[in-house]
Structures are given as structure tokens and as C-alpha cells.
N, C-alpha and C positions, 0 to 999 in steps of 0.2 A: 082171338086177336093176338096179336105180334108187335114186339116192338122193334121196331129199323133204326139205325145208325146211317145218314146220310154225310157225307166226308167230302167236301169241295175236293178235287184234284186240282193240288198247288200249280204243277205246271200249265195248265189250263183257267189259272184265275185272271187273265189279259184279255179272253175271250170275250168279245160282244156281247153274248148271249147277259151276262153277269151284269150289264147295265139295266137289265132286267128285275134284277132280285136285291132288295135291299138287305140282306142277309148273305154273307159268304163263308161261312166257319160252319163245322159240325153241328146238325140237330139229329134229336129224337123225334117217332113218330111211329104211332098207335095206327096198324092197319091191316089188313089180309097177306098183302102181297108189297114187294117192294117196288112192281107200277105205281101202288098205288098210293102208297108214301112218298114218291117222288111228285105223283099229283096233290097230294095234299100239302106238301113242300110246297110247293110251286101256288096253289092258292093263298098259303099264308105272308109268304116271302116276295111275292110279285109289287112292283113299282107301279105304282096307279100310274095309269099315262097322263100327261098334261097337254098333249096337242096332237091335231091328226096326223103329223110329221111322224111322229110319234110310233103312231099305229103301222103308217107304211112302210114303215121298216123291216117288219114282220120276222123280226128276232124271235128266235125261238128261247122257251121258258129254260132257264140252264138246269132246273133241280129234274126236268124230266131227262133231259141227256145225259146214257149213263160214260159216256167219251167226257162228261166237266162231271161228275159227281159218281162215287161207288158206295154203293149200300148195298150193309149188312145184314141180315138178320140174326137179333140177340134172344134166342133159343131160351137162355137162362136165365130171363128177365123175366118177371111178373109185368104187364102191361098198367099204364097210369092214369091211364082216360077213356074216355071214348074212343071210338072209330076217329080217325082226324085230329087227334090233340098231337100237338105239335110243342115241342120245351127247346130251348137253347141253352149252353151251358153245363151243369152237371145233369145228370139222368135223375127226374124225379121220383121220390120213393111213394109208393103206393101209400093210401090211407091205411092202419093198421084196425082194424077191429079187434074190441076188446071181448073176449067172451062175458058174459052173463055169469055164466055159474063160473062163482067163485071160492 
């Protein structure tokens, strides 16, 4: 696994799509591919709907569009979770295991 850096694109934070995602600032996220960190973005970060108005709008998810979001791949990062863990903020540092033989 891989860890991605997803990055709102500022000039694109006015977009529609964004009334979508209760999160608009840099996450991390543990996955194969950066599809698929933008799906798993988009699962964590999506706005429950409240009404069927709502649904018909048929706004699309902003973390999958790479036109409102550009992800990275951080090569040089040790990964922090599973498949789908998803952090906000600074980049979580992995559990350390201590060796045994001492």
C-alpha cells in the first residue's frame, strides 16, 4: 500500500461539487492507487444528504474530481493503516515496534 496526499485546488474551492464534502483542506490516505484514495476520500468526507432535493442535484463527489483536488503519491512514506484510513492534518507516524531481543 501507498500513502496519497490529496490537496483541494484553491481556485476551485467555490465549486458546487464542495457543498458535497464536509472537509476541504489536505488529507492523507492509505491505498493502491490515487482512484482510489480519492474514493476513499470521498466515502469519509461526503455530507450525509437531508432531503431528496438534495439527491437531485446529482452533484458530483469533489475528492473524485482530479479538475477540484491533485494527489500525490508519497513514495517515501511508510503507510499508517489499513486500506482506507484516512488522517487530516499532520501525516500520522506509523506504530513503532520494539524489538524483543534486547
Amino acid at each position: 500500500m501507498a500513502v496519497f496526499r490529496l490537496q483541494p485546488c484553491p481556485p476551485n474551492l467555490d465549486d458546487p461539487a464542495w457543498t458535497m464534502s464536509w472537509h476541504r483542506k489536505p488529507c492523507y490516505v492509505v491505498a493502491e492507487t490515487a482512484e482510489q484514495a480519492r474514493l476513499f476520500a470521498g466515502c469519509a468526507f461526503t455530507v450525509p444528504l437531508r432531503s431528496a432535493a438534495e439527491l437531485a442535484t446529482g452533484l458530483p463527489l469533489p475528492w473524485s474530481n482530479p479538475s477540484l483536488v491533485e494527489a500525490w503519491c508519497l513514495t517515501h512514506i511508510a503507510d499508517f493503516g489499513l486500506p482506507g484510513s484516512v488522517s487530516v492534518g499532520a501525516l500520522p507516524q506509523p506504530e513503532r515496534v520494539e524489538s524483543a531481543a534486547a
